[in-house]
C-alpha positions as CSV (number, residue, x, y, z in Angstrom):
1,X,98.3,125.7,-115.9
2,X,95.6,127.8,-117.7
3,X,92.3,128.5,-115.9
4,X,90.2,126.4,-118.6
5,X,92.6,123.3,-118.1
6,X,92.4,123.7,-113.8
7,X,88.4,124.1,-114.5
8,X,87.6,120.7,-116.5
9,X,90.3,118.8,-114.1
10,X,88.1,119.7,-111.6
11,X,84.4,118.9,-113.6
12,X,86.5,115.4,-114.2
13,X,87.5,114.6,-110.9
14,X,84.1,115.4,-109.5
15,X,82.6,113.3,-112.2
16,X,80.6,116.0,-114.0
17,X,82.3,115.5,-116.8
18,X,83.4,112.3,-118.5
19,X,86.2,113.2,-120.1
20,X,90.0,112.8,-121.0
21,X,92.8,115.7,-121.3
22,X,95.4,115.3,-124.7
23,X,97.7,117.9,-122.6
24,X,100.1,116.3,-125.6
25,X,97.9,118.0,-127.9
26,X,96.1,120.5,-125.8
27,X,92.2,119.0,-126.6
28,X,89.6,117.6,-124.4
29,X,88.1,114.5,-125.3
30,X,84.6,113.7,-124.5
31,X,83.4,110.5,-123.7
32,X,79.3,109.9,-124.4
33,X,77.5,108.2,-121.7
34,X,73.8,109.0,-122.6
35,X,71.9,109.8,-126.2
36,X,71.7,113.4,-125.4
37,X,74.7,115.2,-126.9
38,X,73.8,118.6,-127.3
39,X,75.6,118.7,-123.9
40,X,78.9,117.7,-125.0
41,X,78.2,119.7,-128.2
42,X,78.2,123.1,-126.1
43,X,80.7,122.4,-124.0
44,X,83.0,121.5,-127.2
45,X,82.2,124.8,-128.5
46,X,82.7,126.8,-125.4
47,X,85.7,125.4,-124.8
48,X,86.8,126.1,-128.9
49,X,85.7,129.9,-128.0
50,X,87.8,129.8,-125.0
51,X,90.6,128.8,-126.8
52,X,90.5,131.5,-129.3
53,X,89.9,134.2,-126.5
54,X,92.8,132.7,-124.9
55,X,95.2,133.1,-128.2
56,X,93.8,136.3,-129.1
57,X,94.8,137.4,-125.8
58,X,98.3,136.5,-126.2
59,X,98.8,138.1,-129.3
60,X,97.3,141.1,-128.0
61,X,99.7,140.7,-124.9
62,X,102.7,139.9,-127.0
């Protein structure tokens, strides 16, 4: 299980994070509780940029 995926388990269990895992299709889907999104807005891009990391790293590894 990659790192990222262990990580937001964890924010979700502890309730940090109100969220569901696609492991089907390997995204995170946010659920808004309050008006302020900016929150869920950087952590949809940091997540994105760990992604790409993730595949470059692969390929570099491959």
């Amino acid at each position: 299980m990659p790192v990222v995926e262990e990580l937001l388990i964890a924010l979700i269990l502890d309730k940090r994070l109100v969220a569901k895992i696609d492991q089907e299709s390997a995204i995170l889907i946010l659920e808004q509780q309050s008006a302020d999104s900016s929150q869920y807005e950087s952590l949809n891009k940091w997540a994105s940029n760990i992604e790409s990391l993730l595949q470059s790293s692969i390929s570099i590894l491959s």
